[in-house]
C-alpha positions as CSV (number, residue, x, y, z in Angstrom):
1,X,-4.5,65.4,-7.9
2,X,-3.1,62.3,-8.8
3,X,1.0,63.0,-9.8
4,X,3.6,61.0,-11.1
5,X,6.9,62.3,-9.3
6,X,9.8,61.2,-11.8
7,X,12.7,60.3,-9.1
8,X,16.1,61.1,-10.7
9,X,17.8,59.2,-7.0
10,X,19.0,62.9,-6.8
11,X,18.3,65.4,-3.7
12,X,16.4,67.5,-5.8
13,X,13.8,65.1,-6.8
14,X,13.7,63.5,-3.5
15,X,12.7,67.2,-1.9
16,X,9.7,67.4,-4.6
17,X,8.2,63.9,-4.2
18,X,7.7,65.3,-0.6
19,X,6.6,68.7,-1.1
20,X,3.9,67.0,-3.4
21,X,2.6,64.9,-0.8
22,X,2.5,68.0,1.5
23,X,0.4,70.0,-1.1
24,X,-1.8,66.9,-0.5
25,X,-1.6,64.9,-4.1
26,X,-1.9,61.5,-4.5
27,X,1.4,60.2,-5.6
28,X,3.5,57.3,-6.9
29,X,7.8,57.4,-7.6
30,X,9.4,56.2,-10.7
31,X,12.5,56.0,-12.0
32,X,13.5,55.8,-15.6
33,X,15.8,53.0,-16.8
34,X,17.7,54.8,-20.0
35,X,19.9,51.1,-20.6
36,X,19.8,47.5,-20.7
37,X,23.2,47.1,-19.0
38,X,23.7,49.6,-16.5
39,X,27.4,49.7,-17.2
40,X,26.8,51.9,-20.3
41,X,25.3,54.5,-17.5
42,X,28.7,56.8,-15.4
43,X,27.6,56.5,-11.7
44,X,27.8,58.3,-8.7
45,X,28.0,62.3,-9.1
46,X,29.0,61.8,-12.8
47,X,25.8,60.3,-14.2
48,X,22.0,60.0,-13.8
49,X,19.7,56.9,-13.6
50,X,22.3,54.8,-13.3
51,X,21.7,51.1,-11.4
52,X,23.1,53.4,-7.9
53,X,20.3,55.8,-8.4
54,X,17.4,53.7,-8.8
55,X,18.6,52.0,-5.5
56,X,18.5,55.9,-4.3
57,X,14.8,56.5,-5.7
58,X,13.8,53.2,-3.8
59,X,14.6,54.1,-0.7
60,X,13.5,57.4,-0.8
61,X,9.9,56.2,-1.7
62,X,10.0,53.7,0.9
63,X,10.9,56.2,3.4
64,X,8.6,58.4,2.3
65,X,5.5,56.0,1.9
66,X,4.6,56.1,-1.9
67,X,5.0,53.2,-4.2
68,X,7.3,53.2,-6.3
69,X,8.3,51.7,-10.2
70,X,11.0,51.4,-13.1
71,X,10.1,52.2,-16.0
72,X,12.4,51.1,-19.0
73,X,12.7,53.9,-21.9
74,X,16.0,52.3,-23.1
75,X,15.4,51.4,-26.5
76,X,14.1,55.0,-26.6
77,X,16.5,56.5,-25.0
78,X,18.9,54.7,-27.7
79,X,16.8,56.2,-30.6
80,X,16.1,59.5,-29.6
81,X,19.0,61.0,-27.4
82,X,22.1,58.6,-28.2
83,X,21.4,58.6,-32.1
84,X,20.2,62.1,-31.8
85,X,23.7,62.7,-30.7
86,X,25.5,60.8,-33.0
87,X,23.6,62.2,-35.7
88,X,23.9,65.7,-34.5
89,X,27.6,65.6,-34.6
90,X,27.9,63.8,-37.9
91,X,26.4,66.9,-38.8
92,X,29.1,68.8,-37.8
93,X,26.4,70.1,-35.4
94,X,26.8,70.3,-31.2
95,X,23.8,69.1,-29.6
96,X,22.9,68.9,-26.0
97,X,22.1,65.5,-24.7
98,X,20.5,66.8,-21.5
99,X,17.8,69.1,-23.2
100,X,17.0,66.0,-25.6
101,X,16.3,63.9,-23.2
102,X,14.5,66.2,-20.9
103,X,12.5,66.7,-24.2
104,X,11.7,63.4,-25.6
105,X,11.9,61.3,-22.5
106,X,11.5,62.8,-19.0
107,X,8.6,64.7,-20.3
108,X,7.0,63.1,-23.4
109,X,7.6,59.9,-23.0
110,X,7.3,59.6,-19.5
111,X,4.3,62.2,-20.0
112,X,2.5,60.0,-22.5
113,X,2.8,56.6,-20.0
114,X,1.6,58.7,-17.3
115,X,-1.6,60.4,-18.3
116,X,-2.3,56.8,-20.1
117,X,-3.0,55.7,-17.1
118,X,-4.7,58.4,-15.4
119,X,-1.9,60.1,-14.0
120,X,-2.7,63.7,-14.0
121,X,0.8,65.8,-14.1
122,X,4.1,64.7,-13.7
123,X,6.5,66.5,-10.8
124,X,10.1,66.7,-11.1
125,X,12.8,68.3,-9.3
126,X,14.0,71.0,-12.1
127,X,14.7,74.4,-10.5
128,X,12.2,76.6,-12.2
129,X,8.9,78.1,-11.7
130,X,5.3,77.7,-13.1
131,X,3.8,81.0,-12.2
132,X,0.1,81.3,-11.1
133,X,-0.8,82.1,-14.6
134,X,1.0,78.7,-15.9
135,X,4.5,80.8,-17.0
136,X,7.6,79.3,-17.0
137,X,10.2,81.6,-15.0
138,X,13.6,81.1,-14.2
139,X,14.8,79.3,-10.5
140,X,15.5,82.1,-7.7
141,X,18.8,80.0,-7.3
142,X,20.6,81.5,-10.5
143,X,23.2,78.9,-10.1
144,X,21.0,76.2,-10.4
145,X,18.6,77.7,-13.0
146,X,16.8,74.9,-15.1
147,X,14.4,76.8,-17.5
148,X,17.1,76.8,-20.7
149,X,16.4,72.9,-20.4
150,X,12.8,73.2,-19.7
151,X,12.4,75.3,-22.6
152,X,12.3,72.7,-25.1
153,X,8.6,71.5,-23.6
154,X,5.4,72.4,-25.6
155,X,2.3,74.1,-24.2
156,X,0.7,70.8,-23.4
157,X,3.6,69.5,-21.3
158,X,4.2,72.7,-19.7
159,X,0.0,72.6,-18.4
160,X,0.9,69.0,-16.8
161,X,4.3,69.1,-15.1
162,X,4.9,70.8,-11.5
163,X,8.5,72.5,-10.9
164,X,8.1,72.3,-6.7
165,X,12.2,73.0,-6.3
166,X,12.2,76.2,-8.2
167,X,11.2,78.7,-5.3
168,X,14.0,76.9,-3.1
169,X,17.9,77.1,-3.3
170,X,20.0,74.1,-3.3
171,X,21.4,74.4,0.4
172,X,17.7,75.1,1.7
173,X,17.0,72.1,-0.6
174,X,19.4,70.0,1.3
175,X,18.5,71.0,5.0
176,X,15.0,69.6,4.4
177,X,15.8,66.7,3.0
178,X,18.0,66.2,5.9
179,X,15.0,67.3,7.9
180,X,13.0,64.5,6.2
181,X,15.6,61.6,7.2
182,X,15.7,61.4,3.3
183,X,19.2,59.4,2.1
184,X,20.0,61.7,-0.5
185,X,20.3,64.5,1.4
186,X,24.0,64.4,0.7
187,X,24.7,63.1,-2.0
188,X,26.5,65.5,-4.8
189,X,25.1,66.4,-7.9
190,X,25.3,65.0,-11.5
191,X,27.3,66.2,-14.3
192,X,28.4,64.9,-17.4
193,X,26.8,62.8,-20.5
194,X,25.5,59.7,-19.0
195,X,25.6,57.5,-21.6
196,X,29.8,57.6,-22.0
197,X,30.9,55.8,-19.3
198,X,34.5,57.1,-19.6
199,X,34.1,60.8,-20.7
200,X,35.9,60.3,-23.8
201,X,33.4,61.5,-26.1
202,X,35.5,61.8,-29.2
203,X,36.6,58.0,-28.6
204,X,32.3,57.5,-28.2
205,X,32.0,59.5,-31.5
206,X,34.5,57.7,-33.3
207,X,33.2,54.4,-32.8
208,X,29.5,55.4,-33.4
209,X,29.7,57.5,-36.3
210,X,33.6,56.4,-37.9
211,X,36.6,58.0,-39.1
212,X,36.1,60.3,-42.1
213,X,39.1,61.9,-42.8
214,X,39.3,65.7,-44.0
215,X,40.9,69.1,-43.9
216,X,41.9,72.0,-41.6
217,X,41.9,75.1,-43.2
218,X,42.6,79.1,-43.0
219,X,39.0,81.0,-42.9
220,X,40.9,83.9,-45.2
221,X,43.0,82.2,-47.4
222,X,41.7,78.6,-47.6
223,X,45.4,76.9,-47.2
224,X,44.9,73.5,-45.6
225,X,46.9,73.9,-42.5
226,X,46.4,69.5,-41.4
227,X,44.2,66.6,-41.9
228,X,41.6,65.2,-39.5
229,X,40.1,62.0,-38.9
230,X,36.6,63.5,-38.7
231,X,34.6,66.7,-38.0
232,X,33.5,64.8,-34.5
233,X,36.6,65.5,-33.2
234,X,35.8,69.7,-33.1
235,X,33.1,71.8,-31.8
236,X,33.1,75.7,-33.0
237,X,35.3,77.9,-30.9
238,X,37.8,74.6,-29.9
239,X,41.4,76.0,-29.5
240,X,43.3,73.3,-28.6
241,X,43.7,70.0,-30.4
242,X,43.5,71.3,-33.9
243,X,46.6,69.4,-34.5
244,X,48.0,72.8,-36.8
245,X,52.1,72.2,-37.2
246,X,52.4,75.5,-35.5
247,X,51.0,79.3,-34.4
248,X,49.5,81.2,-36.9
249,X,52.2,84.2,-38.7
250,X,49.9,86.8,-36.9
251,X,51.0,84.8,-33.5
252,X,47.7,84.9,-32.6
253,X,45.6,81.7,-31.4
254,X,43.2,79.8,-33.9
255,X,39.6,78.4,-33.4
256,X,37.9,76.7,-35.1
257,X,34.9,78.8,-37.0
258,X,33.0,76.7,-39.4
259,X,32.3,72.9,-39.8
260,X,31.4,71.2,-43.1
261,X,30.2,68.0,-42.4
262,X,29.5,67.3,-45.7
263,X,33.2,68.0,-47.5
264,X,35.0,67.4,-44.4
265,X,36.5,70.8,-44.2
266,X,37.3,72.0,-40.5
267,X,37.7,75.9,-40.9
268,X,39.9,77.6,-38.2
269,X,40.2,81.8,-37.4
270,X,40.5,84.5,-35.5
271,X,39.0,85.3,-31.9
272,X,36.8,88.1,-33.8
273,X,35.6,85.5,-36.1
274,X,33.8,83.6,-33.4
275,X,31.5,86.9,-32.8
276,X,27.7,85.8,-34.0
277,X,25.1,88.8,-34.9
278,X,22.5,86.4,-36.7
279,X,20.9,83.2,-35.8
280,X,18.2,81.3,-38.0
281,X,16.0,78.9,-35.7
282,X,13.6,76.2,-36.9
283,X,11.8,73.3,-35.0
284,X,10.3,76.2,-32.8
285,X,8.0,76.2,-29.9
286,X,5.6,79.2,-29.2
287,X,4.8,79.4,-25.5
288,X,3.1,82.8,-26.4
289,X,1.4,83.9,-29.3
290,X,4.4,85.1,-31.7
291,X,3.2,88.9,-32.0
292,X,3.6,88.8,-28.5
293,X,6.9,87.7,-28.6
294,X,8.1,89.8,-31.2
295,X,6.8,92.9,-29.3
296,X,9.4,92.5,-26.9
297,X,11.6,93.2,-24.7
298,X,13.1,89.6,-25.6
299,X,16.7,88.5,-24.8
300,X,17.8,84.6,-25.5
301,X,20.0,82.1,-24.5
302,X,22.1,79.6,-26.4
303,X,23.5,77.7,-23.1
304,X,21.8,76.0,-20.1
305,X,24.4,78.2,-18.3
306,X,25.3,80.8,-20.5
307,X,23.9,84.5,-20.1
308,X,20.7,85.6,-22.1
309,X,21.6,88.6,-24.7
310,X,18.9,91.2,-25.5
311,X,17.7,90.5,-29.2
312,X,15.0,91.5,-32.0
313,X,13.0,88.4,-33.8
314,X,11.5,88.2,-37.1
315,X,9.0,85.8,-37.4
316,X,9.6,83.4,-40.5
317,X,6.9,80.8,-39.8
318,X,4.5,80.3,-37.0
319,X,3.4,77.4,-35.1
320,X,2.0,74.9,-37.1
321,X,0.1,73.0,-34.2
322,X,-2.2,75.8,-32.1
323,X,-2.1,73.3,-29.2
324,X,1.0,72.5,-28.6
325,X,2.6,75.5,-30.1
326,X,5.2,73.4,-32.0
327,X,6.3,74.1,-35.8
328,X,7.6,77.2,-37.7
329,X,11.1,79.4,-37.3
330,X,12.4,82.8,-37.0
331,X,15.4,85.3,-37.1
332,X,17.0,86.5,-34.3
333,X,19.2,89.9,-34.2
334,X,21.5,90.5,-31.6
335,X,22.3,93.7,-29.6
336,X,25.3,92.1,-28.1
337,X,27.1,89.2,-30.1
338,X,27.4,85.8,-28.7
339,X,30.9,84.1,-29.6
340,X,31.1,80.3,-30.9
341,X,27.7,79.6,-31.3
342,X,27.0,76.5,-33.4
343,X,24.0,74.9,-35.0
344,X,22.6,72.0,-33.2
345,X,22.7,74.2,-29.7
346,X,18.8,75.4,-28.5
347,X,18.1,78.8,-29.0
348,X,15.5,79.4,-25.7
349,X,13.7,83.2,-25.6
350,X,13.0,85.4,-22.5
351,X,11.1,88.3,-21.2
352,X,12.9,90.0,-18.9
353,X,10.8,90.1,-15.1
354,X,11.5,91.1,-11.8
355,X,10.3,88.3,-10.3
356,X,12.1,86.2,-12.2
357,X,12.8,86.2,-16.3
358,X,9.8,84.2,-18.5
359,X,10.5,81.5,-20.7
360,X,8.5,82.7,-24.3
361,X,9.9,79.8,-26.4
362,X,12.6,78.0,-27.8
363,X,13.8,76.4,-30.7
364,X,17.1,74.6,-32.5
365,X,19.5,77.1,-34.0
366,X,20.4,75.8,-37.7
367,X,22.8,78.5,-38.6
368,X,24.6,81.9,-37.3
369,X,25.1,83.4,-40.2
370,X,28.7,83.1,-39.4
């Protein structure tokens, strides 16, 4: 088979470029370039495809003996994660960068280019598993599970991508790249959003989307408590920063509950107010037929690292492509309530297995009924 192994300049990927050659595939490296100037990019273990890690992904196709390409998705990457982002927030919504891009470039764009020309799956270094029967299954390395992230790709995707890290954990991961002579044996893991060089991501928000000032207020009364310079500033169940002129009378701690993008209005409560029994999904993506989802057991997760809660769905619309399983929305109960959940965050659905929990679908929460 002929593969296109997406190389991150990370261990991970590194390790699956090789294991794909060893399952005896034909394949070529490529690394993404997500910016014109690769200042915009953090570096080292704080970033991803940064000008450092394509150096990385180089050598560790040379060493291996596959060519090797850049690809440049920047003015995509611009549109659909950064102003994704922006937009999201603007909202008064809390998106994840990661998942987007994992969506919309590592897998379709990069997908698309790749089967264009003749490529016929792409391989990446996630940890999860494609079972015999094409199933998405959490990582035996629980701490380095990647299916939340994963579970934003469609039936179509899913059929051409290959998971080869997902049977492995990390340290065994790392020994064979050392056994390979492979240069980023060592090197540490990333972390962060890429695309703000400095961390500051209200300072990032501020200048991308602009001050718009509003109110704090009390979720039972409705006093204002302060002003704001704009609802990018919070995230539901922030604590600190509120800028509230003291503690509440009850002496208790305030969070923030609800954001109104829309009037401005920043709503702070109680601990207990955080608690989330409802959420209503759209942009949804059936990996199995929704009957069979709905006849459970079913438990779902809000947070790449977060842990799944047992839940009932109602199915409000079905997919509205058959191939891809993409389209439609549903309800989900809870048996155990999640706290701070907020729209904008990926709603991703299991089955729980033995041999390792199966990804149904996913889709993006639009609101908790909070």
């Amino acid at each position: 088979m002929r593969v296109l192994a997406a190389m991150s300049g990370g261990v991970d990927s590194s390790v699956a470029a090789a294991r794909a050659i060893a399952a005896g595939h034909d394949v070529t490296g490529v690394h993404l370039a997500l910016s014109k100037d690769p200042e915009t990019l953090r570096a080292g273990s704080r970033g991803c495809c940064s000008l450092e890690d394509s150096g990385d992904a180089r050598r560790v196709c040379d060493a291996l003996g596959i060519p090797f390409y850049v690809w440049d998705f920047s003015e995509r990457f611009r549109e659909e994660v950064i102003g994704d982002f922006t937009e999201s927030y603007a909202r008064g919504e809390t998106p994840n960068p990661c998942l987007r891009c994992n969506e919309r470039i590592k897998f379709q764009a990069l997908l698309e280019r790749a089967l264009a020309l003749g490529f016929d799956a792409v391989v990446t270094g996630h940890y999860a598993v494609l079972d015999e029967a094409g199933r998405l299954r959490r990582s035996s390395d629980e701490q380095k599970d990647q299916s939340y992230v994963l579970g934003v790709l469609d039936r179509e995707q899913m059929a051409k991508s290959l998971f080869l890290c997902g049977d492995t954990d990390k340290p065994q991961i790392r020994e064979e790249a050392r056994e390979l002579g492979l240069t980023t044996a060592n090197k540490p893991d990333s972390y962060d959003i890429c695309f703000i060089p400095d961390g500051n991501t209200q300072a990032f928000l501020g200048r991308s989307i602009g001050m718009r000032p509003g109110a704090v207020k009390d979720g039972v009364t409705g006093e204002e408590l302060a002003t704001h310079e704009g609802v990018h500033q919070f995230t539901i169940g922030q604590r600190k920063g509120l800028g509230l002129p003291g503690p509440a009378k009850d002496g208790q701690p305030r969070y923030v509950t609800g954001i109104d993008a829309e009037s401005g209005v920043v709503t702070v409560g109680r601990a207990e107010d955080l608690n989330i029994h409802t959420l209503e999904v759209d942009r949804a993506i059936w990996l199995e037929d929704p009957a069979v989802i709905a006849d459970g057991p079913l438990q779902v997760q809000v947070r790449a690292h977060g842990k799944a809660h047992p839940c009932r769905i109602e199915i409000l619309e079905g997919p509205t492509n058959s191939e891809t399983g993409r389209g439609g929305a549903f309800r989900l109960l809870l048996d155990v309530p999640f706290r701070g959940v907020a729209p904008g965050q990926a709603a991703v659905l299991y089955r729980p297995d033995a041999e390792g929990d199966i990804v149904l679908g996913s889709g993006t929460i639009r609101d908790t009924g909070a």
